[in-house]
mmCIF file of the N, C-alpha and C atoms, coordinates in Angstrom:
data_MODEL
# 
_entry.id   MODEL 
# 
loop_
_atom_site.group_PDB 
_atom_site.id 
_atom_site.type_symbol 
_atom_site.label_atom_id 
_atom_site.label_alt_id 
_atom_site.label_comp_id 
_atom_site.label_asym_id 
_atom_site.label_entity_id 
_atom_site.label_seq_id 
_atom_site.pdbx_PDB_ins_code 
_atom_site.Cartn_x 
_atom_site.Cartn_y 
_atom_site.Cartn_z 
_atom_site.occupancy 
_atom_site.B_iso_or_equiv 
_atom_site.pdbx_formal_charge 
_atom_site.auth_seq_id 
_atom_site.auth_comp_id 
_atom_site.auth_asym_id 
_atom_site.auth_atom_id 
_atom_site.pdbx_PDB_model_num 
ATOM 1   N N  . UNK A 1 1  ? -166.395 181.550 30.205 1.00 0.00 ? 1  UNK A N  1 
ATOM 2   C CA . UNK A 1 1  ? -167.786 181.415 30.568 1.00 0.00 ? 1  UNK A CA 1 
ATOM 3   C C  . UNK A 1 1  ? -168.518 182.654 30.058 1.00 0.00 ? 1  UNK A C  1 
ATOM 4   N N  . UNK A 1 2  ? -169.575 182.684 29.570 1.00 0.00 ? 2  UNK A N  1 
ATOM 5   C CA . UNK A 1 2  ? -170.117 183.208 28.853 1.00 0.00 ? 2  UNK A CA 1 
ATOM 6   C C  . UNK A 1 2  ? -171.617 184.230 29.835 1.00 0.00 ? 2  UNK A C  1 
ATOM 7   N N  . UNK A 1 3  ? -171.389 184.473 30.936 1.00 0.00 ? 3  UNK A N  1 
ATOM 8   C CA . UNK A 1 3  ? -172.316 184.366 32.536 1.00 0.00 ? 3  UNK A CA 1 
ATOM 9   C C  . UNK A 1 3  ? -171.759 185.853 32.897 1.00 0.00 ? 3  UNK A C  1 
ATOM 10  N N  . UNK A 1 4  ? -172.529 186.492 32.929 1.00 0.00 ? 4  UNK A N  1 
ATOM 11  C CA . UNK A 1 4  ? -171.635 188.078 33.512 1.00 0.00 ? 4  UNK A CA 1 
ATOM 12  C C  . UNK A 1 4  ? -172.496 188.211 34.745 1.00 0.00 ? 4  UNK A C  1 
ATOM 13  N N  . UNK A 1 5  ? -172.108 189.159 35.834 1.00 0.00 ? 5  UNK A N  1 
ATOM 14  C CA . UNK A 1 5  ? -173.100 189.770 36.956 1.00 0.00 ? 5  UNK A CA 1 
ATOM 15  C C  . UNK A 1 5  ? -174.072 190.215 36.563 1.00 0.00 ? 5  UNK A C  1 
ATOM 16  N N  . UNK A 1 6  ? -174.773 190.101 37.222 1.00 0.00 ? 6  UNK A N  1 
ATOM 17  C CA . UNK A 1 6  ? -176.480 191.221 37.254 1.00 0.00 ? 6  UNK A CA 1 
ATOM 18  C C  . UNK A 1 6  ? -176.282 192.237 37.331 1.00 0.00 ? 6  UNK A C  1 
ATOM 19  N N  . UNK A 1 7  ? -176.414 193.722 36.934 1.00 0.00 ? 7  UNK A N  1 
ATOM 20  C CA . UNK A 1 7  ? -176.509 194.742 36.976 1.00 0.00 ? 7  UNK A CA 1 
ATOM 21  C C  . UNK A 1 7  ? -177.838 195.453 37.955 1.00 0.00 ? 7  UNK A C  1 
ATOM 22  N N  . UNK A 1 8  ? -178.368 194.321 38.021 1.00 0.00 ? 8  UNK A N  1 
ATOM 23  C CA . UNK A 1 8  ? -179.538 194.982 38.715 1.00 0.00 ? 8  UNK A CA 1 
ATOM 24  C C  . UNK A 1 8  ? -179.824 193.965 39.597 1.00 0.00 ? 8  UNK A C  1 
ATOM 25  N N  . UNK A 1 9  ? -179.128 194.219 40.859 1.00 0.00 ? 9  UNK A N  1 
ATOM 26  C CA . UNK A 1 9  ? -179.435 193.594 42.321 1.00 0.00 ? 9  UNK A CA 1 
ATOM 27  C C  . UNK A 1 9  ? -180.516 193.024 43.135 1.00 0.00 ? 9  UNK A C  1 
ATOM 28  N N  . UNK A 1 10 ? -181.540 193.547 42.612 1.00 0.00 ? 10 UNK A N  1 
ATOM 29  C CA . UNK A 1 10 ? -182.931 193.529 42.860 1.00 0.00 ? 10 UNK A CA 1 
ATOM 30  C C  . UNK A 1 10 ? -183.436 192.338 43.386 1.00 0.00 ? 10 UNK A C  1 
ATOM 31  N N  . UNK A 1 11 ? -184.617 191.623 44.151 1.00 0.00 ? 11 UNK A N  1 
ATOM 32  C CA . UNK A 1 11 ? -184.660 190.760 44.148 1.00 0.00 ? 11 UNK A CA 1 
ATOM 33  C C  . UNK A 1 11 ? -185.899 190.261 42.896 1.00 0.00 ? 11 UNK A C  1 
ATOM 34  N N  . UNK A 1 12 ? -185.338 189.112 42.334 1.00 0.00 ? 12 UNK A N  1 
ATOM 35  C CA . UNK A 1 12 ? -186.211 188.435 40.963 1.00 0.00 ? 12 UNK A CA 1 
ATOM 36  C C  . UNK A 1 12 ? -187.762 187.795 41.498 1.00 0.00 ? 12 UNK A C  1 
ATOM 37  N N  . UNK A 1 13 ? -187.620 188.022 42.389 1.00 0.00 ? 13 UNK A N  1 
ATOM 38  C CA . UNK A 1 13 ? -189.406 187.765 42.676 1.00 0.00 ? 13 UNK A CA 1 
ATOM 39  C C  . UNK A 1 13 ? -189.603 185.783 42.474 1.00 0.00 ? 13 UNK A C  1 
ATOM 40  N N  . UNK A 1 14 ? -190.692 185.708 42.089 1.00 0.00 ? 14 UNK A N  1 
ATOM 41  C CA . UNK A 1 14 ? -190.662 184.188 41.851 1.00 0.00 ? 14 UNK A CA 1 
ATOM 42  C C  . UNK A 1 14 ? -189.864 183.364 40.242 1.00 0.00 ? 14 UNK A C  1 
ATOM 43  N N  . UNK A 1 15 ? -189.511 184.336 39.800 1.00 0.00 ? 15 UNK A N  1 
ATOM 44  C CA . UNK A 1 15 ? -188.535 183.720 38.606 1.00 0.00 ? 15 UNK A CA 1 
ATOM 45  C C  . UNK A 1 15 ? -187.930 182.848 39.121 1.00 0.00 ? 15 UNK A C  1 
ATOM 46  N N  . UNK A 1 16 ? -187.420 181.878 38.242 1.00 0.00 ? 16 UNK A N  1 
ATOM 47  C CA . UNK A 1 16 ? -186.413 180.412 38.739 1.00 0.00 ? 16 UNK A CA 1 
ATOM 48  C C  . UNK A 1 16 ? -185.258 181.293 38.036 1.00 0.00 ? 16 UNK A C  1 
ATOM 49  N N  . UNK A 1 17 ? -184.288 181.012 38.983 1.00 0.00 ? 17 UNK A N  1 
ATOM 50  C CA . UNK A 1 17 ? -182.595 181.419 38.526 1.00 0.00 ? 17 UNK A CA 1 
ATOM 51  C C  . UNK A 1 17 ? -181.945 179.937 37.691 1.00 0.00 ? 17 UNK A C  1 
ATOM 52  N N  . UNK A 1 18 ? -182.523 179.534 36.864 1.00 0.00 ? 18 UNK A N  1 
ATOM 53  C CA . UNK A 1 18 ? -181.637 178.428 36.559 1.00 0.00 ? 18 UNK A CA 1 
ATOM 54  C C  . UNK A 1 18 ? -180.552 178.734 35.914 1.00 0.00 ? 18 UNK A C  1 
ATOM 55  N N  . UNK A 1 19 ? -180.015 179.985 35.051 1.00 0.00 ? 19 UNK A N  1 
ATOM 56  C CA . UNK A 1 19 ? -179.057 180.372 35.003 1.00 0.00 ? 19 UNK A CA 1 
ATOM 57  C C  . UNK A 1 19 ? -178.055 179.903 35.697 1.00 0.00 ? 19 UNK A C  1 
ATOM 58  N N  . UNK A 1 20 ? -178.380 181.176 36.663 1.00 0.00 ? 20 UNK A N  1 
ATOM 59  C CA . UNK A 1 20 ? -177.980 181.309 37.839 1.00 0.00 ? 20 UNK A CA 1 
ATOM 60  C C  . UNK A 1 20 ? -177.205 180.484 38.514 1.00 0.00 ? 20 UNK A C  1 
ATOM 61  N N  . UNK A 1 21 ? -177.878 179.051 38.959 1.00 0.00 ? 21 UNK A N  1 
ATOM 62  C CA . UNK A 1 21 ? -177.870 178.198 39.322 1.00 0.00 ? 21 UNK A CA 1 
ATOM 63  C C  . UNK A 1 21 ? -176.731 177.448 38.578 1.00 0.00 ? 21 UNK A C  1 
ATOM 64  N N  . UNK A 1 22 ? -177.182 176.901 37.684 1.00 0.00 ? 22 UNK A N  1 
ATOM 65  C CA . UNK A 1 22 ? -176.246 176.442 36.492 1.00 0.00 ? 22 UNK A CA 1 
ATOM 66  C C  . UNK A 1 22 ? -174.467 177.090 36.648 1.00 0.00 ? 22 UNK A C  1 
ATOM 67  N N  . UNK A 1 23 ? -174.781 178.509 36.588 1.00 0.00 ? 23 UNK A N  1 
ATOM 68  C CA . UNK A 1 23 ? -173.245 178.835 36.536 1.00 0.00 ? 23 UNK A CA 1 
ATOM 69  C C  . UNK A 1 23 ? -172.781 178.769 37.828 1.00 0.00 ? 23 UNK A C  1 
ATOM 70  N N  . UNK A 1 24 ? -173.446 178.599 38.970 1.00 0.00 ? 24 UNK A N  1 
ATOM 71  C CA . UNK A 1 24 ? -173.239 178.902 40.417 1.00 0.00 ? 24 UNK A CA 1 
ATOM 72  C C  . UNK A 1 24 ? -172.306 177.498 40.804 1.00 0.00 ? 24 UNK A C  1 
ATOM 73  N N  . UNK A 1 25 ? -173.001 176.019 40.337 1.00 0.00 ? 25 UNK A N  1 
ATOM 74  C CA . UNK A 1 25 ? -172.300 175.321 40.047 1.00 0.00 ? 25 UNK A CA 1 
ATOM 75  C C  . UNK A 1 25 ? -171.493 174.653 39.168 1.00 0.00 ? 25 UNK A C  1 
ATOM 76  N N  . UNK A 1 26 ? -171.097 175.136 38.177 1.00 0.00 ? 26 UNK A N  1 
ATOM 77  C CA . UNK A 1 26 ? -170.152 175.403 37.332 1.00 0.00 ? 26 UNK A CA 1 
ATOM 78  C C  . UNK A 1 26 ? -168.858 176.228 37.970 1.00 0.00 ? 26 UNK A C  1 
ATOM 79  N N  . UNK A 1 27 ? -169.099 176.949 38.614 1.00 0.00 ? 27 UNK A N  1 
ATOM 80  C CA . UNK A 1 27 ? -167.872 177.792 39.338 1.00 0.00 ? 27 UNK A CA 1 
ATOM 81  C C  . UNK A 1 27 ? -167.324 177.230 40.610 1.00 0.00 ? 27 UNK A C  1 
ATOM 82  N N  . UNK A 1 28 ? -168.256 176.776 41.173 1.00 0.00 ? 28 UNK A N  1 
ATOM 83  C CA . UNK A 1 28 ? -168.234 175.559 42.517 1.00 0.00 ? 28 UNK A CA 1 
ATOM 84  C C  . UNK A 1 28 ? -167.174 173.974 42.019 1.00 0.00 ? 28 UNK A C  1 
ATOM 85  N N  . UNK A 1 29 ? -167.509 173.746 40.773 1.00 0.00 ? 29 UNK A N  1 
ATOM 86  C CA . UNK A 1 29 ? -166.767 172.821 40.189 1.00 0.00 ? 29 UNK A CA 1 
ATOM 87  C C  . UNK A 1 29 ? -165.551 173.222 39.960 1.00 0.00 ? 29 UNK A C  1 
ATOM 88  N N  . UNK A 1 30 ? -164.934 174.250 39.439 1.00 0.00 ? 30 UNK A N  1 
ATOM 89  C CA . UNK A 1 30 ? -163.999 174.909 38.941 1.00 0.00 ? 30 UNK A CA 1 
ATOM 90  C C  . UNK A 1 30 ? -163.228 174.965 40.212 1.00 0.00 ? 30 UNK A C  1 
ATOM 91  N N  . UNK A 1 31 ? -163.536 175.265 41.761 1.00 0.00 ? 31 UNK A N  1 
ATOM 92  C CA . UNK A 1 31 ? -162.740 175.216 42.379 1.00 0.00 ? 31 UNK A CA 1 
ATOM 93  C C  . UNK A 1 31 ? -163.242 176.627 43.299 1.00 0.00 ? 31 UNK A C  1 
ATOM 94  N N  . UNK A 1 32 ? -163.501 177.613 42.779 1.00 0.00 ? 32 UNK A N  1 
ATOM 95  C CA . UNK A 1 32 ? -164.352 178.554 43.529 1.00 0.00 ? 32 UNK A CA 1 
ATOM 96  C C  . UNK A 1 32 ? -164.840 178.329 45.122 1.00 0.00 ? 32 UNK A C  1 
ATOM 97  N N  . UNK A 1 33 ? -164.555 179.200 45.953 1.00 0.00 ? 33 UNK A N  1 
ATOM 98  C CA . UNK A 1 33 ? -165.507 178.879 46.597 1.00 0.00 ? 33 UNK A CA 1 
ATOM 99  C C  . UNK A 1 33 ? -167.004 179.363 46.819 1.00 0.00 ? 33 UNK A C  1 
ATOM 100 N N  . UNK A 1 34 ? -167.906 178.998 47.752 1.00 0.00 ? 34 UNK A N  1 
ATOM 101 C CA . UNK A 1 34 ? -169.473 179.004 47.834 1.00 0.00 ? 34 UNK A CA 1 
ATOM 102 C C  . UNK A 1 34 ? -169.096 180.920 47.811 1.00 0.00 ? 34 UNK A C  1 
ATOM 103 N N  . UNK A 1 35 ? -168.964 181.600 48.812 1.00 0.00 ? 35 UNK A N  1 
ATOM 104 C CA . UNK A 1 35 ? -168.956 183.239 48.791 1.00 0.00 ? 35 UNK A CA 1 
ATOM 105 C C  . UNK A 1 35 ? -168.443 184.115 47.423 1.00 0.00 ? 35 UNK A C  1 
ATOM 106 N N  . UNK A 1 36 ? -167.267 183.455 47.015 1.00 0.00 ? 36 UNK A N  1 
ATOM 107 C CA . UNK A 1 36 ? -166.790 183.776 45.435 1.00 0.00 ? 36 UNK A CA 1 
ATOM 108 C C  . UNK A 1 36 ? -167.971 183.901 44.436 1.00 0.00 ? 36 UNK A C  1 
ATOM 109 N N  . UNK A 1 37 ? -168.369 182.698 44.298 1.00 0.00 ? 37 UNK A N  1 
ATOM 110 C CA . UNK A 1 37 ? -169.744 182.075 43.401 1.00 0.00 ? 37 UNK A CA 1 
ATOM 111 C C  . UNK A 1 37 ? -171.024 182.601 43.480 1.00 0.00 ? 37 UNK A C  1 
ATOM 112 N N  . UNK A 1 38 ? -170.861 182.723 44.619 1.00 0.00 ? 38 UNK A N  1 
ATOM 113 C CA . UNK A 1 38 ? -172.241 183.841 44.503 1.00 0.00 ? 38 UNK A CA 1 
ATOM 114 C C  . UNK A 1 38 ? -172.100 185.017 44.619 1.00 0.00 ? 38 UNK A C  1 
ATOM 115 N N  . UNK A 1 39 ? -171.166 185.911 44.369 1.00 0.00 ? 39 UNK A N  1 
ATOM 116 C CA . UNK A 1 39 ? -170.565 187.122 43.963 1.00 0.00 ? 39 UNK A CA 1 
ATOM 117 C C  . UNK A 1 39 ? -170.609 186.728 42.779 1.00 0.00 ? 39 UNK A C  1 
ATOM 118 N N  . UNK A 1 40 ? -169.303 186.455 41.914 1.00 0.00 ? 40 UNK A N  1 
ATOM 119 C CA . UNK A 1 40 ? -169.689 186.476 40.835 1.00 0.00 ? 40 UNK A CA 1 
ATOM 120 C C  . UNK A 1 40 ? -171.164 186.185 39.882 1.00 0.00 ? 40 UNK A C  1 
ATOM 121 N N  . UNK A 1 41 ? -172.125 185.544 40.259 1.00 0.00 ? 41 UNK A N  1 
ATOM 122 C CA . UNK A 1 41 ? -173.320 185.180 39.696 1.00 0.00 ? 41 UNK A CA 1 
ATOM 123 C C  . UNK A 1 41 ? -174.352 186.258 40.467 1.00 0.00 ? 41 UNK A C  1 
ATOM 124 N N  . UNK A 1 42 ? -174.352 186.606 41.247 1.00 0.00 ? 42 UNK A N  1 
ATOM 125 C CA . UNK A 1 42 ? -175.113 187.725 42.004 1.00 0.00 ? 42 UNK A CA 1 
ATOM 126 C C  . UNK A 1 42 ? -176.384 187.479 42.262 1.00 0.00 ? 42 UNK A C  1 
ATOM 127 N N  . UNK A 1 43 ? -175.671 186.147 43.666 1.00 0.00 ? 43 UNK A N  1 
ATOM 128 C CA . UNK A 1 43 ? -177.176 186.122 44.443 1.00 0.00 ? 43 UNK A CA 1 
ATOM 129 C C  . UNK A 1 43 ? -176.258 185.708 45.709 1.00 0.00 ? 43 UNK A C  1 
ATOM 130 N N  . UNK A 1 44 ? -177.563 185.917 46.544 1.00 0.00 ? 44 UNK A N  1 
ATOM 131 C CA . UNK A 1 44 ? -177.030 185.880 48.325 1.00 0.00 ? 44 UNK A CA 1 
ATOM 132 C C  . UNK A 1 44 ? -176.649 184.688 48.190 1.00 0.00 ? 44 UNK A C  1 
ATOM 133 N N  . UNK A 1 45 ? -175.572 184.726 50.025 1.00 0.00 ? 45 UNK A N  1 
ATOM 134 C CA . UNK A 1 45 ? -174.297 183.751 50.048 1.00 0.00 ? 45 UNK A CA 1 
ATOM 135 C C  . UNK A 1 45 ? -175.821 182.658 50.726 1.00 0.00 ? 45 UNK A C  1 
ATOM 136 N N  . UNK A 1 46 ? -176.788 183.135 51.301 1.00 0.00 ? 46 UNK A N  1 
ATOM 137 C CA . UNK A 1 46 ? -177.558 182.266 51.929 1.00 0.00 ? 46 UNK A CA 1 
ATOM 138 C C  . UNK A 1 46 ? -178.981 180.732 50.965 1.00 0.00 ? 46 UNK A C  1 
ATOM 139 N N  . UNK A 1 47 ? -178.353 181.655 49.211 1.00 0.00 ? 47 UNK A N  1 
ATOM 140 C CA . UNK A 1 47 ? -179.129 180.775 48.670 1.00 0.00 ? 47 UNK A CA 1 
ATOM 141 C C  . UNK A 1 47 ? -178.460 180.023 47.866 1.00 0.00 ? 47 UNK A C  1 
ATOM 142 N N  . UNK A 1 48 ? -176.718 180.485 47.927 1.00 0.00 ? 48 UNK A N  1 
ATOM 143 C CA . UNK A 1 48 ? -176.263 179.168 47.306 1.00 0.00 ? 48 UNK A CA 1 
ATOM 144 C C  . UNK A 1 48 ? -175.976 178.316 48.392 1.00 0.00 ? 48 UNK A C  1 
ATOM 145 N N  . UNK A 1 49 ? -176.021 178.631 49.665 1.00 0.00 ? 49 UNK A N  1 
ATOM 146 C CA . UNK A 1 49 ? -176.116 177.559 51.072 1.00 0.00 ? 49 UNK A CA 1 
ATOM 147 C C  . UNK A 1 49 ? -176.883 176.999 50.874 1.00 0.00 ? 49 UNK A C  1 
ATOM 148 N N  . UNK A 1 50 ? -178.044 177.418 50.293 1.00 0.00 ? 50 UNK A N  1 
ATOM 149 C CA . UNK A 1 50 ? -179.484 176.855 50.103 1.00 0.00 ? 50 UNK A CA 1 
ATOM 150 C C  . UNK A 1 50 ? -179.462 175.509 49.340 1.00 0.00 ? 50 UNK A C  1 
ATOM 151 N N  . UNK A 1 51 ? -178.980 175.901 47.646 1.00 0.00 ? 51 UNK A N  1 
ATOM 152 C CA . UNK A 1 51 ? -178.773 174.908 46.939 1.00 0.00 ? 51 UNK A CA 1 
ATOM 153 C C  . UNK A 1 51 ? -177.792 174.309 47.152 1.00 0.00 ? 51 UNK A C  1 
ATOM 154 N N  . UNK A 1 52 ? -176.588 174.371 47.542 1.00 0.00 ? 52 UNK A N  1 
ATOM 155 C CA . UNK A 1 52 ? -175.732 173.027 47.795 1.00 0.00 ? 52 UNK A CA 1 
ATOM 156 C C  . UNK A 1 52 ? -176.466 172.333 49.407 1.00 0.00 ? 52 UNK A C  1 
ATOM 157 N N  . UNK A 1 53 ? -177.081 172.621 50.116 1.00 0.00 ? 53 UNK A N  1 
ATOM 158 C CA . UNK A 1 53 ? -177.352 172.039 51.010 1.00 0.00 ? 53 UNK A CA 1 
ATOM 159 C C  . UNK A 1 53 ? -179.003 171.160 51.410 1.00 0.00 ? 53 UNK A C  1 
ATOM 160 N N  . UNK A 1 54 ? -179.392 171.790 50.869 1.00 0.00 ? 54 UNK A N  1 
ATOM 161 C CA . UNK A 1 54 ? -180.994 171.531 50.808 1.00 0.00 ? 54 UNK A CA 1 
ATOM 162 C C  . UNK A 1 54 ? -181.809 172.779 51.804 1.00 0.00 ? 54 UNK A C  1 
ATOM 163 N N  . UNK A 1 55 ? -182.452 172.606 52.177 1.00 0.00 ? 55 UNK A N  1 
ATOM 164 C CA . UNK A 1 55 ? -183.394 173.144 52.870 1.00 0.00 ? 55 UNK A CA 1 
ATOM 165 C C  . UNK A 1 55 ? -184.257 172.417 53.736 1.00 0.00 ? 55 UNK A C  1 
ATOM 166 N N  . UNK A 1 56 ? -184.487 172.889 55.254 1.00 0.00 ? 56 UNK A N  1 
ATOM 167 C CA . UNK A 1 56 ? -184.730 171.765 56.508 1.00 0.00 ? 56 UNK A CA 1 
ATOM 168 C C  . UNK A 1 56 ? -186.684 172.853 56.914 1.00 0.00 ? 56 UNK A C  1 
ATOM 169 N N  . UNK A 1 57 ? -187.249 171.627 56.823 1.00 0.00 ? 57 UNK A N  1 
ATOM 170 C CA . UNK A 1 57 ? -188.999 172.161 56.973 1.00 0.00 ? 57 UNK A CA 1 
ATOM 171 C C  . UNK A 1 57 ? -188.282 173.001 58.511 1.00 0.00 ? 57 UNK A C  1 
ATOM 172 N N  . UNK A 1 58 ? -189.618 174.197 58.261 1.00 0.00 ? 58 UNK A N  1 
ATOM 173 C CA . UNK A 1 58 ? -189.794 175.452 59.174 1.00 0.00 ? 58 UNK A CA 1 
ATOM 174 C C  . UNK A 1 58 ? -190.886 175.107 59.711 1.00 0.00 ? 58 UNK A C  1 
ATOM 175 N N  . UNK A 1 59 ? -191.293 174.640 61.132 1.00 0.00 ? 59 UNK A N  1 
ATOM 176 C CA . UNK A 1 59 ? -192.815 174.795 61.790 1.00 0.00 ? 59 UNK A CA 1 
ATOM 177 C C  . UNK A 1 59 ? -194.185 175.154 61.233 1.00 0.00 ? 59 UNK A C  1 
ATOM 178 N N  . UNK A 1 60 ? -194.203 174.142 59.600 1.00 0.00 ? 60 UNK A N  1 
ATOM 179 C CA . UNK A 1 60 ? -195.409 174.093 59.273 1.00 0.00 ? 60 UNK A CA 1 
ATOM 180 C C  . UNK A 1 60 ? -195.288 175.258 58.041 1.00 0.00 ? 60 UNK A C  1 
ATOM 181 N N  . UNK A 1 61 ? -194.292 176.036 57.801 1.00 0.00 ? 61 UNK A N  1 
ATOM 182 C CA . UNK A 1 61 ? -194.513 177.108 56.814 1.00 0.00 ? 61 UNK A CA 1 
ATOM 183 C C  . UNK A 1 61 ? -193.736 176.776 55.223 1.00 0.00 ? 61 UNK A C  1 
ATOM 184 N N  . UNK A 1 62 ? -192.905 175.675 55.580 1.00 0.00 ? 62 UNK A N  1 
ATOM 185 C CA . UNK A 1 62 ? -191.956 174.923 54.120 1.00 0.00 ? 62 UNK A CA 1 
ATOM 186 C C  . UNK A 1 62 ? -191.890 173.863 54.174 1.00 0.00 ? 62 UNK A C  1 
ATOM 187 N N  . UNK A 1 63 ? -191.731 173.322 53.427 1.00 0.00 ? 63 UNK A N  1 
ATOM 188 C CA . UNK A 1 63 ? -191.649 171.833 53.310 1.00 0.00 ? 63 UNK A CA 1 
ATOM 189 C C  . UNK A 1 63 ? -189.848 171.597 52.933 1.00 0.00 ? 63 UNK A C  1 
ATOM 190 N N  . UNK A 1 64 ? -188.887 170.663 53.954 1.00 0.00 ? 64 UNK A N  1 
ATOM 191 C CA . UNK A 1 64 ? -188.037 170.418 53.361 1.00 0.00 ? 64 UNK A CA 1 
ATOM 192 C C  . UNK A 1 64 ? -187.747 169.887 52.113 1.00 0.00 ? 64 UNK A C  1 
ATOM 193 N N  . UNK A 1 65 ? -186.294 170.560 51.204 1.00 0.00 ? 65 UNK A N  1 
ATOM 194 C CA . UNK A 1 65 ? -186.437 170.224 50.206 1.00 0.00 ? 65 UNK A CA 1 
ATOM 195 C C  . UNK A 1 65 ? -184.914 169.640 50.210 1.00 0.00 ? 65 UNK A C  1 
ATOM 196 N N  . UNK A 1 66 ? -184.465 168.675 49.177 1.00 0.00 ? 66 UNK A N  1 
ATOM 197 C CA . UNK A 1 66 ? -182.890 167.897 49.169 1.00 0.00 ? 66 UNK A CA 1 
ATOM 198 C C  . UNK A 1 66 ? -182.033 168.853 48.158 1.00 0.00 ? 66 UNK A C  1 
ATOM 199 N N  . UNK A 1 67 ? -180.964 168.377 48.730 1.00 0.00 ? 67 UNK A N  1 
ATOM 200 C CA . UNK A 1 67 ? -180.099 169.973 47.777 1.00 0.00 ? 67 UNK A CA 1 
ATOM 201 C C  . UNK A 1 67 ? -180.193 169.636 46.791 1.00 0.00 ? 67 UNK A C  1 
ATOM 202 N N  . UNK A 1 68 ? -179.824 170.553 45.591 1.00 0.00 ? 68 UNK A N  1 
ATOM 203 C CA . UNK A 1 68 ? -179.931 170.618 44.205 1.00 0.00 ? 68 UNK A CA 1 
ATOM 204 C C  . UNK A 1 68 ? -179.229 169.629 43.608 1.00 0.00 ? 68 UNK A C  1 
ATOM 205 N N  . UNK A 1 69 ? -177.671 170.186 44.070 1.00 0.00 ? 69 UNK A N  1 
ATOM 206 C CA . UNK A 1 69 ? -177.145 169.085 42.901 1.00 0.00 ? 69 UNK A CA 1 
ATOM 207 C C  . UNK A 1 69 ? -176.082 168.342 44.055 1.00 0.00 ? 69 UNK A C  1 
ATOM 208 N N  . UNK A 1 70 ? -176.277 166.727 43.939 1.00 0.00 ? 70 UNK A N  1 
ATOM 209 C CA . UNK A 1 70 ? -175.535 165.785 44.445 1.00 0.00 ? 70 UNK A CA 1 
ATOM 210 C C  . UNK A 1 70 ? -174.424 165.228 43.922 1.00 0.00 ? 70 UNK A C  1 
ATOM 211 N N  . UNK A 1 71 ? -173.269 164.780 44.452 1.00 0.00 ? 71 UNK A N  1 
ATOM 212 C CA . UNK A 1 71 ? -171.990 164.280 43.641 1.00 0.00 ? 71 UNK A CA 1 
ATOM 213 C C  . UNK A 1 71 ? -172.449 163.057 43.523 1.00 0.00 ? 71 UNK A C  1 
ATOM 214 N N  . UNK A 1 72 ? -172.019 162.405 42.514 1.00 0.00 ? 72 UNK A N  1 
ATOM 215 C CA . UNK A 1 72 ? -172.475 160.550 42.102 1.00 0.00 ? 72 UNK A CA 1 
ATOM 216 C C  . UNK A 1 72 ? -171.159 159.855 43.489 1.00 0.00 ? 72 UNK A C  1 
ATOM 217 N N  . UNK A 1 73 ? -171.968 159.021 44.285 1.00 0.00 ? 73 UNK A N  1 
ATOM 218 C CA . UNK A 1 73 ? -170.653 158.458 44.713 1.00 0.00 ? 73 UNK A CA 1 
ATOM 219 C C  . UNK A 1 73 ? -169.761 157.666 43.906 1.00 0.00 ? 73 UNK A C  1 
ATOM 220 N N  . UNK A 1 74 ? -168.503 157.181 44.299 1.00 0.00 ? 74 UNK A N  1 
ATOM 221 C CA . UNK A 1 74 ? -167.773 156.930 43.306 1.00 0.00 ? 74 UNK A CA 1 
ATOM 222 C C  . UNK A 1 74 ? -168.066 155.464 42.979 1.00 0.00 ? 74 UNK A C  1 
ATOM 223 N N  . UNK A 1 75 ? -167.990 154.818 41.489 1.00 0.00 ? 75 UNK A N  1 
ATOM 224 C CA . UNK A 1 75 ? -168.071 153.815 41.287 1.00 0.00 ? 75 UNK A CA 1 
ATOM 225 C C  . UNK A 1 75 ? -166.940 152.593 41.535 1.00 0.00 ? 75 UNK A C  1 
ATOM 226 N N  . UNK A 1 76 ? -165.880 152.661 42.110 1.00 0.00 ? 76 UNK A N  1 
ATOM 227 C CA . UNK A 1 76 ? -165.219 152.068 42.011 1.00 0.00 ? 76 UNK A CA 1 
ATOM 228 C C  . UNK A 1 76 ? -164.886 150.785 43.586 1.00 0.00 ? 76 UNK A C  1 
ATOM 229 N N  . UNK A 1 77 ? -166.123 151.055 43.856 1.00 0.00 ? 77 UNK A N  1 
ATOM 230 C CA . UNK A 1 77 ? -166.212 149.660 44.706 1.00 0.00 ? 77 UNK A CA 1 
ATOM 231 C C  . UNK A 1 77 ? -166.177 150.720 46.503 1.00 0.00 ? 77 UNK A C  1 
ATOM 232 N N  . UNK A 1 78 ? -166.047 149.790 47.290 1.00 0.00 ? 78 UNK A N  1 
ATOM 233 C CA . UNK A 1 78 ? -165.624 150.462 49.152 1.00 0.00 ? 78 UNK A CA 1 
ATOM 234 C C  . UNK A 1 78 ? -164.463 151.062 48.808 1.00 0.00 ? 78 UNK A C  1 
ATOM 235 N N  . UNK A 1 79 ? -164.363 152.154 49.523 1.00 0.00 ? 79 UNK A N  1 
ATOM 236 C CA . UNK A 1 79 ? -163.063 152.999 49.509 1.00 0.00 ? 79 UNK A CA 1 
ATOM 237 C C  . UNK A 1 79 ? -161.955 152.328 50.232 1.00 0.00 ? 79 UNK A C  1 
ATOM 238 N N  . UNK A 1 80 ? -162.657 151.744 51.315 1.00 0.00 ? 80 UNK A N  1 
ATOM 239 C CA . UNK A 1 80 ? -162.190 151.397 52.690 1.00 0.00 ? 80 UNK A CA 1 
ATOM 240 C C  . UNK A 1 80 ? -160.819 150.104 52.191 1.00 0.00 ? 80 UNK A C  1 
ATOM 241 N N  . UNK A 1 81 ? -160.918 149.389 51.062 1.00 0.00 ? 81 UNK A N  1 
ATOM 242 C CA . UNK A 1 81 ? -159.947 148.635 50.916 1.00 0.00 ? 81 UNK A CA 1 
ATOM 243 C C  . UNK A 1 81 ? -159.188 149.580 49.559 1.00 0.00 ? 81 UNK A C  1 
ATOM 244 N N  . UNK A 1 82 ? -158.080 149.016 49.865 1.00 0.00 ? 82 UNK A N  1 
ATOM 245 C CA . UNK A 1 82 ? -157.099 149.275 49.122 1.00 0.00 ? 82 UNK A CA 1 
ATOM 246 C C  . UNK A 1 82 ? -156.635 148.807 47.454 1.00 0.00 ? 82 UNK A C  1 
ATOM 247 N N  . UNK A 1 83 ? -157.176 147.740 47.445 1.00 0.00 ? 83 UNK A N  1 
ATOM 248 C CA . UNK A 1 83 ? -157.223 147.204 46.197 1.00 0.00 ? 83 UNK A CA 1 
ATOM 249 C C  . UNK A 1 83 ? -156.247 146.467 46.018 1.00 0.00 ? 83 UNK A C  1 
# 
């Protein structure tokens, strides 16, 4: 992977991390877990909670939003039978 840490911790202000993002789940795929992944990519453990989970409206100050990236359910019919 071609994705190194940030050197500079800072917070990015309103920039979009799609980087970020991108490799955050890329490493999540790989098997990583969520605290790993956002170490290595270098952002808080609370905003890759963020994007794998969505975000739930605050008393008028956010608007809920649906998590980033969803798994396709599987195509291969009800799980529930056996085949």
């Amino acid at each position: 992977m071609d994705f190194e840490i940030r050197k500079d911790q800072k917070p990015q202000g309103r920039k979009k991390p799609t980087r970020e993002r991108a490799a955050y789940f890329q490493l999540m795929q790989q098997g990583y877990s969520s605290r790993e992944a956002c170490r290595i990519v270098g952002i808080d453990v609370r905003t890759g909670k963020t994007w794998r989970n969505g975000r739930h409206a605050h008393k008028g100050r956010e608007k809920a939003a649906p998590p980033i990236y969803q798994e396709a359910p599987p195509s291969s019919g009800p799980s529930r039978y056996l085949g």
